[in-house]
C-alpha positions in Angstrom: 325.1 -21.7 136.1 324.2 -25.4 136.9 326.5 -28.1 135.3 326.2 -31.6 134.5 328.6 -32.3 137.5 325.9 -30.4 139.7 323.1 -33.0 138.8 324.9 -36.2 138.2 324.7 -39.5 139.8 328.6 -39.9 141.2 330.1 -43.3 140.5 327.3 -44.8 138.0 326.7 -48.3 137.9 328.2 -49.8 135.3 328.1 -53.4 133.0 330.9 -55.0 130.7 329.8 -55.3 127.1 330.2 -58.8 127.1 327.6 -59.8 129.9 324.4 -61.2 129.2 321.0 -59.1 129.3 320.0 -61.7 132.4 323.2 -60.0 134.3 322.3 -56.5 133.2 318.3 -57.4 134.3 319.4 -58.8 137.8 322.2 -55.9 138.6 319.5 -53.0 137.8 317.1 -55.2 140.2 319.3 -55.3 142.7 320.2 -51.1 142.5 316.2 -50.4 142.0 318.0 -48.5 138.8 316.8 -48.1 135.1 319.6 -47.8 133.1 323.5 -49.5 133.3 326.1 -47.7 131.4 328.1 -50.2 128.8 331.9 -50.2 128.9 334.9 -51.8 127.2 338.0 -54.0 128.7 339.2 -50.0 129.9 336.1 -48.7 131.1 335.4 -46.5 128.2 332.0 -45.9 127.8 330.1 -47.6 125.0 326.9 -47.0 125.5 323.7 -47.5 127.3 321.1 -50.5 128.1 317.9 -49.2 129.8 315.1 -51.3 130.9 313.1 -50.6 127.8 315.6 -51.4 125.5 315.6 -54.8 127.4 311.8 -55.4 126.9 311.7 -54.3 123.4 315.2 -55.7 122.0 314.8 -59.0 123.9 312.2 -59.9 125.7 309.3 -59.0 122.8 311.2 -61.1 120.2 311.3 -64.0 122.7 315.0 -63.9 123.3 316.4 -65.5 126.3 318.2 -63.6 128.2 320.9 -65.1 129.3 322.0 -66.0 125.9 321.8 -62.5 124.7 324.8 -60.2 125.1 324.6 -56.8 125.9 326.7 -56.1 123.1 323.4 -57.1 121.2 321.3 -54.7 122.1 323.4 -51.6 123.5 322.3 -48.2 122.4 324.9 -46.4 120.8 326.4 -43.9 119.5 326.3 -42.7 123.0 325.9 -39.3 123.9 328.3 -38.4 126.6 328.9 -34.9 128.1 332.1 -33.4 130.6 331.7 -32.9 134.0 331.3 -28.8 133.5 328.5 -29.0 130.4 326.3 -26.5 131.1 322.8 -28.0 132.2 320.8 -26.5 129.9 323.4 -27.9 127.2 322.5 -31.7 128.9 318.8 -30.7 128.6 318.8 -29.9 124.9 321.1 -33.0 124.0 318.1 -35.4 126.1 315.4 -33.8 123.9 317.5 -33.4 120.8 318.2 -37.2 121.1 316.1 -38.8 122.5 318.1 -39.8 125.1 317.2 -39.4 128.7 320.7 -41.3 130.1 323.3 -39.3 129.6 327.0 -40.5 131.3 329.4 -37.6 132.2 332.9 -38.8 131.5 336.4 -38.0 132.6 338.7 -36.5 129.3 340.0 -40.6 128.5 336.2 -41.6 128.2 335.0 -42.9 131.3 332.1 -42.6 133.4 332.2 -40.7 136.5 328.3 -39.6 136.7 325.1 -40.2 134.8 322.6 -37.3 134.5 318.9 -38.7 133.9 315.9 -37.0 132.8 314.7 -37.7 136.6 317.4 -36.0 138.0 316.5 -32.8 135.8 312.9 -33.2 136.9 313.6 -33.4 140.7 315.3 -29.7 140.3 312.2 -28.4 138.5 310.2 -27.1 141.1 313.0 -25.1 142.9 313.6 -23.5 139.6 309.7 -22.8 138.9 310.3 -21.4 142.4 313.0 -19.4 141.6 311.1 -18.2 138.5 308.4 -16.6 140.6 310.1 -15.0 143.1 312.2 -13.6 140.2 308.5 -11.9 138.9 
């Protein structure tokens, strides 16, 4: 059975809540990534900014960035999974909420992977493989 820890993105790129949405723009820049995963003082996880929620929370009302924390505009509640979460359990959770970021966490709530809706899609057509040889 494929986990969450089979799929995710080890050591996830990560943003303090208190930085501004021009910090969070320029470090996803820089990793070619679309989503940073918001932690506390501890490096609990928080929640997540993506790109979109960038474009529609700030720069659609005219906000400027750099003046705009992403405390702001942070989606949360998060949904987090553990490391051993069956995949089809992440799968149902993405569709269920909405949410196509989800951060694996260690038991005291910090991030140690991020599973992505790409990262399920890139596993697709071994499994429709799989499927047909199965037939």
């Amino acid at each position: 059975m494929l986990t969450a820890r089979d799929l995710m993105v080890v050591n996830p790129v990560q943003i303090r809540y208190n930085a501004t949405v021009y910090e969070a723009a320029k470090l996803m820049e820089s990793k070619n990534i679309a989503s940073l995963i918001v932690v506390d003082e501890e490096g609990r996880v928080l929640g997540i900014v993506t790109a979109k929620d960038i474009v529609i929370r700030v720069i659609a009302k005219g906000l400027d960035p750099r003046n705009v924390r992403i405390a702001d505009i942070v989606s949360s509640p998060v949904t987090v999974v553990e490391p051993e979460a069956p995949l089809k359990t992440v799968v149902n959770m993405m569709i269920g909420t909405g949410h196509g970021h989800i951060p694996v966490v260690d038991s005291g709530g910090r991030a140690i992977g991020i599973v992505t809706v790409d990262d399920v899609l890139r596993i697709v057509p071994e499994l429709l493989e799989l499927r047909d040889l199965m037939r």
